[in-house]
N, C-alpha and C positions, 0 to 999 in steps of 0.2 A: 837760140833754138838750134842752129845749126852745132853746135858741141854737144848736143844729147844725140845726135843724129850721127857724128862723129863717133861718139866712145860706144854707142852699139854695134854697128858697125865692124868698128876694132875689134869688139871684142869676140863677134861672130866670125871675122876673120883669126881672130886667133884663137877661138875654139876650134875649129876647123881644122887649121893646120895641126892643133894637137891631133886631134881623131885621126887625121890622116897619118901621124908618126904612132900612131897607135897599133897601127897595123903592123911593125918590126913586132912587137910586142906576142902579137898572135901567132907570129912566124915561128918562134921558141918555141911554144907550148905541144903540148901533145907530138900529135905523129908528125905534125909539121918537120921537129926535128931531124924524123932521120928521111926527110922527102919521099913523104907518102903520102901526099893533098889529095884528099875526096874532092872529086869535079864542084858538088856544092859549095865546098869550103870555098875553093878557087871562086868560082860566081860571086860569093858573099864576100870576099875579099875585094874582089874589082867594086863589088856596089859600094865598098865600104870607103874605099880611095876613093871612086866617082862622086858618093855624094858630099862627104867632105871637101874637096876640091872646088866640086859648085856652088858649095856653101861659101868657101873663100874666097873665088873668081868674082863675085857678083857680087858678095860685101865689099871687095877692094873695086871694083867699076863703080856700082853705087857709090865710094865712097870717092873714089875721082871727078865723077861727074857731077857731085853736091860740091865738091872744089874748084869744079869748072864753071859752075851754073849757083855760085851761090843766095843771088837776086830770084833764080826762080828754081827752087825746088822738085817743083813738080817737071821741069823737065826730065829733072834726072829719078826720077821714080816713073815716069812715063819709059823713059827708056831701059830700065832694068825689067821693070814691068814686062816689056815686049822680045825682049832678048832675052830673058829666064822664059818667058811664056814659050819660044820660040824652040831654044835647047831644051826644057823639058817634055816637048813634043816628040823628040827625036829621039830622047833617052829613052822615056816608058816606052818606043816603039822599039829600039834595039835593045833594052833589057827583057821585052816577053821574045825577042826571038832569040838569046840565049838564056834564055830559061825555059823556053821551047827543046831548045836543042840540048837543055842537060835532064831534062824530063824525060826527052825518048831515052837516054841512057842509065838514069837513078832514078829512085824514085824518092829521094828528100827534101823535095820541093814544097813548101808548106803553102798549099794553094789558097786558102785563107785570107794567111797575110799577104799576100800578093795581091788577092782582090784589094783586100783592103788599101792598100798602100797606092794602087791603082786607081782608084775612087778617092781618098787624099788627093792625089797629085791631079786627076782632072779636075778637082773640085777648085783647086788652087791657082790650075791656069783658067780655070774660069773667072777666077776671083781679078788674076792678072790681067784680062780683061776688062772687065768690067773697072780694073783701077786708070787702065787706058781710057776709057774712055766715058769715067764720070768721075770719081775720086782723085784722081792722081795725088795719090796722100804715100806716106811713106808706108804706114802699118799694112799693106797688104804684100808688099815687098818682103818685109821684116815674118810676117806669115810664111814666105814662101822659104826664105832662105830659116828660118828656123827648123822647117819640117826638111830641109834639107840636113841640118845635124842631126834629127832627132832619125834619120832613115839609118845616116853612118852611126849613130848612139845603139841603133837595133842590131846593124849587123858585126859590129864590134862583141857587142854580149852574144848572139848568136858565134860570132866563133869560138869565142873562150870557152862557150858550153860545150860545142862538140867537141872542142879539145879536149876536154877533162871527161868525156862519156866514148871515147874510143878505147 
C-alpha cells in the first residue's frame, strides 16, 4: 500500500515542479517580453509559483514522513494535515491583502473567482481538520494538495490569456 501512496505523491511533486517551470514559459509571451507586466499579471505569476511550490513542498514532506513513519501512516497524514491547514491559513490571508492592494490600483481582479477559490480552500482546511482529528486517512491530504495544482493550472492559463489579448 505504501507504493500507491509513494508514486502519487511523486508524481504531484513532480507535476508541481513543472507548473512551477511553466512560468519562464509565461515570461516570453506577450508584453512580458519587452518588460511591461500588468500589476495583475505579476499577482497571478506569484500565485502561480506559490501554489505550485506548495503543491511540491508538502507532496515531498508527506512523502518523507510516510518514509519516516511507515508502520503508522496516519501520522504522517495527521501531520501534513496540520501544517498545510496551518500555511494555508496564512496564504488566503496574505493573498486577499495583495489582491487588496492591486484592486485599489486595477481593476482586473476577477472577484468571483477569488470568492470561489476562497470558499475551496476553507472548505479544505476544514476538511484538514476534521482529517486531524477523525480520519487521519491519506485522501483528504491528496484533496488539498491536488486543488493546490489545479490553483497554479488556473493561473498559468490565466496568464497565457492575457498575453495573447494585450
Amino acid at each position: 500500500m505504501l507504493q500507491g501512496y509513494i508514486e502519487t505523491l511523486l508524481g504531484i511533486a513532480q507535476l508541481a515542479i513543472a507548473l512551477a517551470g511553466f512560468s519562464g514559459v509565461v515570461i516570453v509571451f506577450g508584453s512580458r517580453r519587452e518588460g511591461a507586466w500588468h500589476p495583475g499579471d505579476n499577482l497571478r505569476l506569484a500565485f502561480l509559483i506559490e501554489s505550485s511550490l506548495t503543491a511540491a513542498g508538502f507532496a515531498l514532506l508527506a512523502l518523507l514522513l510516510s518514509y519516516s513513519f511507515p508502520g503508522s501512516l496516519s501520522t504522517a497524514w495527521i501531520s501534513v494535515s496540520l501544517l498545510w491547514s496551518a500555511y494555508m491559513m496564512w496564504s488566503l490571508y496574505s493573498s486577499h491583502v495583495r489582491i487588496g492592494l492591486n484592486s485599489e490600483k486595477h481593476d482586473d481582479i476577477d472577484r468571483l473567482s477569488n470568492g470561489l477559490v476562497t470558499l475551496i480552500f476553507t472548505v479544505l482546511i476544514l476538511v484538514q481538520f476534521a482529517n486531524l482529528l477523525l480520519w487521519k486517512e491519506f485522501w483528504p491530504v491528496l484533496a488539498a494538495l491536488c486543488f493546490n495544482l489545479a490553483g497554479a493550472t488556473m493561473q498559468f492559463a490565466r496568464l497565457i490569456k492575457s498575453a495573447f489579448h494585450e
